[in-house]
N, C-alpha and C positions, 0 to 999 in steps of 0.2 A: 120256183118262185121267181116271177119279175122282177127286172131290177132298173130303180127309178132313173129316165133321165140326168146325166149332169152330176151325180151324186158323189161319184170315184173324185169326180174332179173338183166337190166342193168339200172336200175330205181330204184331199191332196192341200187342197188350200190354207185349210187351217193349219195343216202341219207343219206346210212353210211360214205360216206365222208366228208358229211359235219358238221356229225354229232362231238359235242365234247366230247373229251375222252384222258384217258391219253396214253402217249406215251410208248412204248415197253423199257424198262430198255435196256440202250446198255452198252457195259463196262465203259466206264466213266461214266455214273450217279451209276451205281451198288458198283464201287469204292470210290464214292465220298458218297454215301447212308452206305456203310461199316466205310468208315471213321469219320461220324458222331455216331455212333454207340461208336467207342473207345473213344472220345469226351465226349461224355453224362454219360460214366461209369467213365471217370475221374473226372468229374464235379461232380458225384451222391454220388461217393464213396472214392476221393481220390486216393491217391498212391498205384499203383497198377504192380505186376508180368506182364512179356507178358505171362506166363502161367495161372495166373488168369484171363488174358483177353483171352486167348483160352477155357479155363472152362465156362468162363460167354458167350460168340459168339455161343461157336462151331465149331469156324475158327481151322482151319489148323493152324502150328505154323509156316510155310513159310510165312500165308498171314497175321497173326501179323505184325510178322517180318518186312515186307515191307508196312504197313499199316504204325508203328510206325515211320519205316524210311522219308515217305512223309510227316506226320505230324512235325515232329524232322526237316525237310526242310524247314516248312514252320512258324518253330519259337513258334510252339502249344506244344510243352510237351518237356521237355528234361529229362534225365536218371543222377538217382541217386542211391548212393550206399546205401547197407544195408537196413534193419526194412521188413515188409512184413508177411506177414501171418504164412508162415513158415519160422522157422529158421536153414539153413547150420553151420553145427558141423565143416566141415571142409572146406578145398581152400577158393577159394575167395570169399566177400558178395556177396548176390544176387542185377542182376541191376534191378532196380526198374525202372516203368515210371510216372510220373506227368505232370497236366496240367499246360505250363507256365499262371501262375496268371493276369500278365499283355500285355501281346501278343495283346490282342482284347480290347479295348475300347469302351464303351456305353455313352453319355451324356443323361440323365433326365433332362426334362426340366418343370416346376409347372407355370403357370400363375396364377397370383392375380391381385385382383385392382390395388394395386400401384407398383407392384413389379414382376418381375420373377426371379426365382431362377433353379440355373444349378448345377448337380450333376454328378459328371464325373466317372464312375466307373469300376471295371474290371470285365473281364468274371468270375473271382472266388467269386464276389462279394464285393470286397472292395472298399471302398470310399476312391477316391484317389485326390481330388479336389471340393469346393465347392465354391460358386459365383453366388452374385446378380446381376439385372441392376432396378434401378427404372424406372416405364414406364406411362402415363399419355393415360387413357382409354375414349373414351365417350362411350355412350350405343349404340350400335349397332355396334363400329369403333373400328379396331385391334388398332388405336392410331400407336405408337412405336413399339410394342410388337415384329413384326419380327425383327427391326432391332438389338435392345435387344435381342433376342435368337442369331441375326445372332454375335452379339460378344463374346457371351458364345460360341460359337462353334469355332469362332477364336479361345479364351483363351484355348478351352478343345483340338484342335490341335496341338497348342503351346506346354501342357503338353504330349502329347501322341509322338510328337516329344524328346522329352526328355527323355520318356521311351521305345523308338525306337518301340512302339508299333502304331497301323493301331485303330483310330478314325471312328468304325465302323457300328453305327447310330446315328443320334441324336431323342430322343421319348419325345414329348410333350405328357403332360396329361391336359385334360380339364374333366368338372364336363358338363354332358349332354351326348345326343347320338354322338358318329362318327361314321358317313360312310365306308365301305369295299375303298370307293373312298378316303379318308382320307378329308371327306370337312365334316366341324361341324356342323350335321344335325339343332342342337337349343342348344342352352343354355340359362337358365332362370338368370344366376349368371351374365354375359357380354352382352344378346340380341343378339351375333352373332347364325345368321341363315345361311346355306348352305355358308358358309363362306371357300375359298381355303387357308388355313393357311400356307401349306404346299410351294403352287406356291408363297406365299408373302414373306415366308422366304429364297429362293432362289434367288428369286427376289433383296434382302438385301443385298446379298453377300454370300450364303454359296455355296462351287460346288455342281456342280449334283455329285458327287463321295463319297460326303458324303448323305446317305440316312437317310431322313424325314418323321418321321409318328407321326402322331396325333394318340392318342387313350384315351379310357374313363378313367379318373381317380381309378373307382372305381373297373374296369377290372383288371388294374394294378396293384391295391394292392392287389386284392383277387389270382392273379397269385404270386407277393411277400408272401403272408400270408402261399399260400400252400409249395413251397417252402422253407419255415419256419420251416413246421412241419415235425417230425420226422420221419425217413424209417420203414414201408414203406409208404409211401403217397397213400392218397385216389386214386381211379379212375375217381370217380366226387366227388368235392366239391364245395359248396355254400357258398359264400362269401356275408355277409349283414352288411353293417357299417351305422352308422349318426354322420352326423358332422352339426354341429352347423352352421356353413357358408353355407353347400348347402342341407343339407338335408338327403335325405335316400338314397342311392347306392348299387351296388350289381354285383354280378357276377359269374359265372359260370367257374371252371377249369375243364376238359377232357382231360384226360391221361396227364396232366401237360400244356397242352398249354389252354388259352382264347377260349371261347365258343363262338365265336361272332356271328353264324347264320350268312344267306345265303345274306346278304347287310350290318353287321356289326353292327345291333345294337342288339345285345342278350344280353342276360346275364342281363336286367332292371328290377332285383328282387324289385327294391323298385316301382315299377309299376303292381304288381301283384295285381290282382283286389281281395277284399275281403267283400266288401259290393256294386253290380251295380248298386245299389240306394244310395249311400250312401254320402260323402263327396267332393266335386270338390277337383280337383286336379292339380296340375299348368301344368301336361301337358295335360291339356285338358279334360281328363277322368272322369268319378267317382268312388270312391272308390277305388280307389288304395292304395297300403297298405303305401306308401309315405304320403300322407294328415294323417293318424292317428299313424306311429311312428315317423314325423317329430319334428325337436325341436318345429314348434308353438304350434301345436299341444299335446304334452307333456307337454308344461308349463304353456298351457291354462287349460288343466285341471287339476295341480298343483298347480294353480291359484300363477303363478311365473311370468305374462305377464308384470305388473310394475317394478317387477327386471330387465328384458330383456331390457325393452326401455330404462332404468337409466344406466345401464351396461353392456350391450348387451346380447345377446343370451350363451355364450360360460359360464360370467359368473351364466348367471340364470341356466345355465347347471349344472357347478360347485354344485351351493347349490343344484338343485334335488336330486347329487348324495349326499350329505352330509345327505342331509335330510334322504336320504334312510337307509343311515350307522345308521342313528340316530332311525330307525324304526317309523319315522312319519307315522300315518295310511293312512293322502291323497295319501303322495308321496309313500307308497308302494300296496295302491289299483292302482294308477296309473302304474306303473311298472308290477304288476299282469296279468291287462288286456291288456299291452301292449304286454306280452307275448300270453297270447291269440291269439291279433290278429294276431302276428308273427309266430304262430305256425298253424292255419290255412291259411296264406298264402304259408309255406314250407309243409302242406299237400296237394297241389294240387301240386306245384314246385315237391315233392317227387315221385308223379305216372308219372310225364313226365320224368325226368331224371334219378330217384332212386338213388341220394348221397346217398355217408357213410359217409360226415363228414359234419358239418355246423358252419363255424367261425362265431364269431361277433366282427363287429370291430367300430371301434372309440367309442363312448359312450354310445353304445349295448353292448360292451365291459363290457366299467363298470356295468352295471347292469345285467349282464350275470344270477348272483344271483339269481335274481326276476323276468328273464324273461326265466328261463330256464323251472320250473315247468309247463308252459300254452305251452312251445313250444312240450316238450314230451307229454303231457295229448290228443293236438292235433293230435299229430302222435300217438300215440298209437295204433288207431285201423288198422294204416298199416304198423308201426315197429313191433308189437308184431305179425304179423301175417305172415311179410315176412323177413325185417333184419332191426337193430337197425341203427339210425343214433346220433352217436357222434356229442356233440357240445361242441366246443374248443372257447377262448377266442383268437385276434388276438392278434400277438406277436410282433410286429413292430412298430405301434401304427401310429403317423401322417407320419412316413417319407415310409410307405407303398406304396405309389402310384409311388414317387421317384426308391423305388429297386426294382419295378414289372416294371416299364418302363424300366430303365438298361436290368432287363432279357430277355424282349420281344424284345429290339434291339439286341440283341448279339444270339436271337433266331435263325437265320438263318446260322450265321457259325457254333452252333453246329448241325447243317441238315446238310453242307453242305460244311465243312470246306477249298473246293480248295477255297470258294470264298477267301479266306485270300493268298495274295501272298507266294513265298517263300522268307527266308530272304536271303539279298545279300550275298554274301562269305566274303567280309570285317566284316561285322556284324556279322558271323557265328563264325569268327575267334576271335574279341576280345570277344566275349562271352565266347568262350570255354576259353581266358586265365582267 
């Protein structure tokens, strides 16, 4: 059979149409892509020259110039006098540019058992409003909990109105996986499974204008923790905390943003398999490195498990660490090996991603001490042979997951900053008095 001219190739064609891929940069994304650029250097570095921000670009000083001008429109940085890198002997100070502090607003939002708590904060990172609602939970049922977040975002509008700034996510943290879809794959702490948290709290009353994402607790903080540390900041870092109420957590930051893989659940360093015979594990598995630095687990072989049930988990934590300071030999062979097993779980986490830096947070933290030695001894045979990996204590401590949510909501106006209106001319004007 003949075969028609042209054909293969208008078959080829459609495929590539259908295919997906990203879109050609036209002048306004290239503009709006540049203007996140001056954004993230004010945010990273502070007050800065427009000739510093030509040195750091590479831009032209025309497209400064009118870069600074549409940000300065849109209520993102205004110009100050004097200070700067360098200093003029003579005429006038040099004008400086800053990012304004509270322009952009973020709400963090924590659920617990009986309570949820909202944290209202600015793009420069300051906590500028804090507030409870009590909430009444059963096991598998949001209970209240949207309608309760939906009043936090009333009050944190209320506030952002007041500081003529734009309330510009609101970021729930939950302890379990989230979906790229923002629905709560499981949680072992509330039993919400594929749960739309996201459609319930719209549902309650907040507008569609204010934007709603669920994400992992423990993503969050380890995106707060990097952000914490000093310039220049890793390019990957691993982030591994335990906390007494949910367990072992973890996560992964990539050139500053959350590593979430290709449906949103990455970054479950505390599910990294370390023995595939070895211990059950609440989500399912064996051996994962969760069932052996969890707090039962820790205080079963501390033999602290009658502390725990008289006074909970958090206090029998407490004395672990006490014990430790104290040089007890159980609770520091315990600690020992729990390094170990720490340290060949981030030897296999090490040849997939290749960190250079590894926080511990919440009360991995405190025993950074005892669990530091088993985690290099483990890496050894692939630090010393390609490049070292730094382990840092976190710096934030519980309210971690709170200021990595804020960053993550305010993530996308520093990408993209037209998304932020420009401010009115009334508001332009008593500003400038």
């Amino acid at each position: 059979m003949g075969t028609v001219p042209g054909a293969g190739r208008d078959v080829a064609a459609h495929a590539v149409a259908r295919l997906p891929g990203e879109a050609a940069a036209d002048p306004s994304s290239l503009r709006s892509h540049n203007l996140g650029i001056v954004m993230r250097l004010l945010r990273d570095h502070g007050t800065l020259s427009r000739k510093d921000i030509e040195h750091a670009t590479g831009m032209v000083p025309a497209s400064v110039t009118n870069l600074v001008a549409d940000l300065h429109d849109r209520g993102l940085v205004r110009d100050v006098r004097g200070g700067g890198s360098e200093v003029r002997r003579r005429g006038r100070p040099r004008v400086m540019v800053e990012a304004v502090p509270d322009r952009c607003l973020a709400l963090a939002v924590r659920i617990e058992r009986t309570r949820v708590t909202g944290e209202l904060h600015s793009s420069a990172g300051h906590l500028l409003d804090s507030s409870s609602r009590g909430v009444t939970l059963a096991w598998g049922q949001p209970g209240d909990v949207a309608h309760a977040i939906a009043e936090l975002v009333g009050r944190a509008q209320q506030r952002a109105a007041e500081h003529g700034a734009v309330l510009f996510a609101c970021i729930v943290t939950m302890p379990g996986p989230v979906g790229s879809d923002n629905r709560i794959a499981d949680t072992a702490e509330f039993g919400w499974g594929h749960l739309g948290l996201v459609d319930l709290i719209h549902a309650a009353g907040v507008p569609a204008a204010v934007r709603v994402e669920v994400v992992n607790d423990a993503n969050a903080a380890a995106l707060a923790e990097h952000a914490a540390l000093p310039m220049p900041r890793p390019a990957v870092m691993l982030y591994v905390e335990g906390s007494a109420a949910t367990g072992v957590g973890g996560g992964v930051i990539a050139d500053g943003r959350i590593l979430e893989g290709g449906r949103g659940y990455g970054g479950e360093l505390g599910h990294v398999t370390v023995d595939w015979r070895g211990r059950s594990c609440a989500c399912g598995a064996n051996g994962c490195l969760a069932a052996y630095l969890g707090p039962e687990a820790l205080l079963t072989s501390a033999r602290l498990t009658d502390l725990a049930q008289m006074a909970g988990r958090q206090a029998a934590m407490d004395e672990l660490r006490a014990r430790l300071d104290r040089g007890e030999k159980r609770a520091v062979d315990v600690a020992l090996r729990a390094g170990d097993i720490l340290g060949a779980a981030m030897r296999s986490v090490y040849d997939v991603v290749n960190p250079t830096a590894l926080v511990l947070g919440g009360y991995l933290a405190g025993m950074r001490r005892w669990l530091e030695p088993g985690i290099q001894m483990q890496l050894a045979p692939r630090t010393e042979r390609l490049a070292p990996l730094a382990i840092e204590s976190g710096r934030l401590g519980r309210r971690a997951g709170l200021v990595g949510a804020a960053r993550h909501g305010l993530t996308p106006m520093f990408d993209d900053p037209t998304l932020v209106p420009a401010v009115r001319r009334d508001d332009a004007v008593a500003e400038g008095a």
